[in-house]
C-alpha positions in Angstrom: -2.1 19.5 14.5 -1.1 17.9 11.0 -3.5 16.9 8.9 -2.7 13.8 6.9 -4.2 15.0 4.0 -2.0 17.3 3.8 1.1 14.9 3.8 -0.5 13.3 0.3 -1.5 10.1 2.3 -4.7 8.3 2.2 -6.6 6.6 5.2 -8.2 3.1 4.6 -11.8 3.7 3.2 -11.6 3.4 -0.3 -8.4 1.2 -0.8 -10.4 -1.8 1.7 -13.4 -1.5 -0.2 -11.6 -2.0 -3.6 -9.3 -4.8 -2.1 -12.4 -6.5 -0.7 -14.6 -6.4 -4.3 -11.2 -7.3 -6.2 -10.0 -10.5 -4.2 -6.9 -8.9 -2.8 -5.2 -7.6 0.4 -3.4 -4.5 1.2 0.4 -5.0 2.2 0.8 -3.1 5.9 4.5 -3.4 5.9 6.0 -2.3 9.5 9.2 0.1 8.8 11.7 1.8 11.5 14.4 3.3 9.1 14.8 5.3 6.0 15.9 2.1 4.0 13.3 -0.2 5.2 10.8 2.9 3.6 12.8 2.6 0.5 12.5 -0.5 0.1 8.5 -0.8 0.4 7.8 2.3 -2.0 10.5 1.1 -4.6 8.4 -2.8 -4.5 5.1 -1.0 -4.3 6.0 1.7 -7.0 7.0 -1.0 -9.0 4.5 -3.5 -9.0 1.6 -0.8 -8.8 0.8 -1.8 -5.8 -0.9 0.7 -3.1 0.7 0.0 0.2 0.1 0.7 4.4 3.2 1.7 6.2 2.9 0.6 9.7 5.0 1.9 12.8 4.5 0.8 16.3 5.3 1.6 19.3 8.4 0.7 19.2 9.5 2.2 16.6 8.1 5.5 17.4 10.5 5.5 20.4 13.6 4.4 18.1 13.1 6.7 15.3 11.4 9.3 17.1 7.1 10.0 15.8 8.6 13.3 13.6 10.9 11.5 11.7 8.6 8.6 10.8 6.0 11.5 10.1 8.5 12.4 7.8 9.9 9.7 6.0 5.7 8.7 5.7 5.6 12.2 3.4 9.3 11.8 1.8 7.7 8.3 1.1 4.8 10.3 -0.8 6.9 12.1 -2.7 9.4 9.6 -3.2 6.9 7.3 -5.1 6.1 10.5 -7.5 9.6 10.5 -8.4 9.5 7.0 -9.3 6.6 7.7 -11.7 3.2 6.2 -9.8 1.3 8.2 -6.9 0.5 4.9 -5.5 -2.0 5.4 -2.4 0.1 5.1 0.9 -1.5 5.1 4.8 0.6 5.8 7.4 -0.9 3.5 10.0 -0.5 3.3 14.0 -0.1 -0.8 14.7 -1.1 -2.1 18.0 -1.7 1.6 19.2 -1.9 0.4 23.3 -3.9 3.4 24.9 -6.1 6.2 23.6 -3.0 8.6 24.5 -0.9 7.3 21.7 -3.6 7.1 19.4 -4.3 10.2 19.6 -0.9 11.6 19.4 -0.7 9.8 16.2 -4.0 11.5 14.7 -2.8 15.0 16.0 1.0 14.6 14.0 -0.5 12.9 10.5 -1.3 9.8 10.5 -4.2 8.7 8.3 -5.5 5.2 10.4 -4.9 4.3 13.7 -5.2 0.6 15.4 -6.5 0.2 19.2 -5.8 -3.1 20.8 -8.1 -3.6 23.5 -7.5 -7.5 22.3 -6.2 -8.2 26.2 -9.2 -6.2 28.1 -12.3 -7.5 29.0 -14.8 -7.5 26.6 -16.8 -4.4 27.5 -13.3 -2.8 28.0 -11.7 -3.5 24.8 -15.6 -1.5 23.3 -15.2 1.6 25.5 -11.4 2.0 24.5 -12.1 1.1 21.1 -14.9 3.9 21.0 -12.8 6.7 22.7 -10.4 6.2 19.9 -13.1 5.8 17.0 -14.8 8.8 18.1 -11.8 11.0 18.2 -10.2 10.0 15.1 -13.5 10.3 12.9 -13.6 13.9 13.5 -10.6 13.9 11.0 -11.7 11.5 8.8 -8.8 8.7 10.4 -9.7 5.2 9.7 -9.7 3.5 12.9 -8.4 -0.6 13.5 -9.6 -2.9 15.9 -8.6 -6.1 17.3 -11.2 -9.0 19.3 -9.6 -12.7 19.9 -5.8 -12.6 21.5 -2.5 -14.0 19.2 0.1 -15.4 20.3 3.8 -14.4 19.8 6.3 -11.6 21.1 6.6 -8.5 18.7 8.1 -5.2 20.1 6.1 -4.7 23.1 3.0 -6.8 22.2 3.0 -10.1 23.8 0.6 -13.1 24.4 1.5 -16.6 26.1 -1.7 -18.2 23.9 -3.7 -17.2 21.2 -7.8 -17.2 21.6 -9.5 -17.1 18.4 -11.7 -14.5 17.8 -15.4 -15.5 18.6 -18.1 -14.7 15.3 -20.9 -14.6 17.5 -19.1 -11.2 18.9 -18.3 -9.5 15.9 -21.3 -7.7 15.0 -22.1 -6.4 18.4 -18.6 -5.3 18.5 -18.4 -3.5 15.2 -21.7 -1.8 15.9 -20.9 -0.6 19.4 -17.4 0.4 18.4 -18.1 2.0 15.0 -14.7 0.9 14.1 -13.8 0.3 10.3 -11.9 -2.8 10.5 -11.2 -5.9 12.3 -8.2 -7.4 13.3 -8.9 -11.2 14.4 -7.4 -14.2 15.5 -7.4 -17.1 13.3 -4.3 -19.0 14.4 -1.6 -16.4 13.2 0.9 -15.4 15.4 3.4 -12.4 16.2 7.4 -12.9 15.9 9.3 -15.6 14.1 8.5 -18.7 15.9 4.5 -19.1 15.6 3.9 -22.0 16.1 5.9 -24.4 18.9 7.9 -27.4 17.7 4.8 -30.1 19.3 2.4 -27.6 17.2 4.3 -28.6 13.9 4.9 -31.9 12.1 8.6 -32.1 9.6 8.9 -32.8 6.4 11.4 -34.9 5.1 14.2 -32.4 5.1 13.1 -31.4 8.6 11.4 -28.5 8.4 8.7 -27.5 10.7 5.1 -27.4 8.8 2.7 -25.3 10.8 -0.9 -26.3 11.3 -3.6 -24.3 8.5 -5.0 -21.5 9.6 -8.9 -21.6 11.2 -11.0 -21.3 7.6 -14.1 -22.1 9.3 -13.8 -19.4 11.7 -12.7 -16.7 9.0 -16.2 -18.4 6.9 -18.4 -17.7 9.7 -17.0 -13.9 10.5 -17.3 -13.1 7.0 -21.0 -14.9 7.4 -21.8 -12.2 10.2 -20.2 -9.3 8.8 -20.4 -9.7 5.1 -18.1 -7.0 3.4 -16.4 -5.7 6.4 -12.8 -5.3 6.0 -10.9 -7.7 8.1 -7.1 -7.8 8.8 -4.5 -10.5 9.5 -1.9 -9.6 12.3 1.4 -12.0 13.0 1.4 -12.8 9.0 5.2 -13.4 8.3 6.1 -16.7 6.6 9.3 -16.4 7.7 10.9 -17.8 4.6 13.7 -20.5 5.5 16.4 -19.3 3.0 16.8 -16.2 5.3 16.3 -18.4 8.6 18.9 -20.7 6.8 21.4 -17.4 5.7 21.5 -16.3 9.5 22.7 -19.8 10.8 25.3 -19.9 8.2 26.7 -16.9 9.0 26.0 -17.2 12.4 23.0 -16.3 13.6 20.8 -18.7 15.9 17.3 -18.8 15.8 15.9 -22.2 16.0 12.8 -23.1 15.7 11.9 -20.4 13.4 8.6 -21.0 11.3 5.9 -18.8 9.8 2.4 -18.7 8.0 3.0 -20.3 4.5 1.8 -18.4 1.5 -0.9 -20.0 0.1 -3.1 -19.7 2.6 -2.6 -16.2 3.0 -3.2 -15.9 -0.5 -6.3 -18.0 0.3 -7.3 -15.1 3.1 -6.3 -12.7 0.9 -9.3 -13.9 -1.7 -11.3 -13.2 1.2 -12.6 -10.4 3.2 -9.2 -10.1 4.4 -8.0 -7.0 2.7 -5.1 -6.1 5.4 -2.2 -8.2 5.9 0.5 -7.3 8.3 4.4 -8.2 7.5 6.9 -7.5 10.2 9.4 -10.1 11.4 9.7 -11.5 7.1 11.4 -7.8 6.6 13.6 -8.5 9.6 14.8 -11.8 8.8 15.9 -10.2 4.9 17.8 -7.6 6.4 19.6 -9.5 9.0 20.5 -12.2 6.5 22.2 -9.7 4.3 23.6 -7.9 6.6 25.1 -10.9 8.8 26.3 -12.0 4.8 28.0 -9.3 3.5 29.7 -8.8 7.1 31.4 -12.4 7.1 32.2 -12.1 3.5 33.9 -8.4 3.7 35.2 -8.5 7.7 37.0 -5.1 7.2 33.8 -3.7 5.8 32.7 -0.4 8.1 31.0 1.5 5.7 27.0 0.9 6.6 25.8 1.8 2.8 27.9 -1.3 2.2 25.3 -3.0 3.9 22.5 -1.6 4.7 22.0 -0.9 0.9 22.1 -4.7 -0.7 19.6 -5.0 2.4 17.4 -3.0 0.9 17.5 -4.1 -2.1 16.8 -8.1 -1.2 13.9 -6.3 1.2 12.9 -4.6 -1.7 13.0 -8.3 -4.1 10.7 -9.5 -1.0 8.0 -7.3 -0.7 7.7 -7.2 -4.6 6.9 -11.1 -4.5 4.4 -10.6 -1.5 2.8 -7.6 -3.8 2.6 -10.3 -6.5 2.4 -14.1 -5.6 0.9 -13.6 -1.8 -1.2 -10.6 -1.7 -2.3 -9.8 -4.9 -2.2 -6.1 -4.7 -0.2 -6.0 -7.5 -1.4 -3.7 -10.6 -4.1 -2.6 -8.2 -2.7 1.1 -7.4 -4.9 2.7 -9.7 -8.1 1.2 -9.6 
């Protein structure tokens, strides 16, 4: 067994608690790759920011769980050579059995999720238990998830969302022990969250999504005053990268996101996790897809893998700043 402690990471205790008294949310930014982990500590590192690096399920498979293990300590270290020992979690996201979260615990990681969001009710508390008990013997922070989003992302999928009911949260949390609470509050996994019918266009056209359920988000925070609560499906899939695909052709229509002010609204909030997955996708495959129509006898992947980085790296650092607020919060 590895003890993530012993990796230099951090689980999510402290950094939730400070997030939640200071009005700011944690960036969990999913990563597959040695540049997308790059990328994440060079923005964090540089805006002071403490950050949660999130692999799923997927990725696990693509990159293999000893490598990511790996990169999560490199990442460690990598931010001391940059000058700030920012706190980093390595963080299991949408863990789908107690198996997997388990294996996660036993090779390092520092905070696990269970998403018993699908089961029944009682279901989704016995699952969410089996993992909560396990992982507290080794001081693992343990996510949960009640209400269902919509989307596709790796292997989690959902043909509706169901918003997460308050009148459940307190029974769950109690009965689960679990540390935080993932819930539905009309985000949405992938890059098109929201249908065409669900939007309304502006004048140029572009989709506008509908806000975000406030008044549900009120009356969890009413039930379970101070207890961390995350945002899943967060991505505001920002047009110019949507728009850079098409032109260099890419086709993904329909594309639209969460806009940022009202996850900097949550952020103010008890929300003190937000997850970005598909915004880090879109950067990279814009750059990419750019630098291979301008330079077709290009073969060399640093060529572009590494400008991807950097724009990835120009993202998160205004997520860190303008949309989060973790920014200058590394050290508190």
């Amino acid at each position: 067994m590895v003890n993530y402690k012993d990796l230099g990471l951090v689980n999510t205790r402290d950094i939730f608690a400070k997030a939640i008294k200071g009005g700011y949310a944690i960036p969990a930014y999913n990563f597959n790759n040695m540049e997308q982990m790059q990328a994440i500590i060079q923005a964090c590192v540089e805006t002071k920011s403490p950050v949660i690096l999130q692999v799923s399920k997927g990725a696990r498979q693509y990159a293999d769980k000893f490598i990511l293990r790996n990169l999560a300590r490199g990442a460690v270290e990598y931010a001391h050579e940059l000058g700030c020992d920012i706190p980093i979690v390595l963080h299991l996201d949408h863990g789908p059995n107690f198996e997997v979260a388990k294996d996660c615990i036993d090779n390092g990681f520092s905070s696990v999720m269970i998403d018993g969001s699908s089961l029944p009710y009682e279901e989704n508390i016995a699952l969410t238990k089996q993992v909560v008990d396990y992982a507290h013997k080794f001081d693992v922070t343990v996510e949960a998830e009640l209400g269902v989003l919509a989307g596709v992302e790796d292997e989690v999928s959902a043909a509706e969302s169901h918003y997460t009911k308050p009148e459940e949260v307190v029974d769950f949390t109690r009965k689960t022990g679990c540390d935080s609470l993932a819930i539905s509050i009309g985000t949405s996994h992938g890059r098109c969250k929201f249908t065409p019918e669900q939007c309304t266009r502006n004048a140029d056209g572009i989709l506008i999504p509908p806000p975000l359920a406030f008044d549900v988000l009120a009356e969890i925070e009413k039930q379970l005053p101070g207890f961390p609560i995350v945002l899943h499906g967060s991505s505001s899939v920002p047009i110019q990268y949507v728009k850079m695909i098409e032109q260099y052709g890419g086709k993904i229509p329909d594309s639209v996101g969460i806009p940022e002010e009202q996850l900097r609204k949550a952020a103010k909030s008890a929300v003190c996790k937000i997850n970005i997955d598909s915004d880090g996708r879109l950067a990279m495959t814009a750059i990419v897809r750019k630098v291979l129509a301008e330079n077709p006898g290009e073969f060399d992947p640093r060529k572009y893998l590494g400008p991807a980085r950097d724009e990835l790296k120009k993202m998160y650092m205004h997520k860190n700043i303008d949309v989060l607020g973790s920014a200058g919060h590394a050290l508190d």
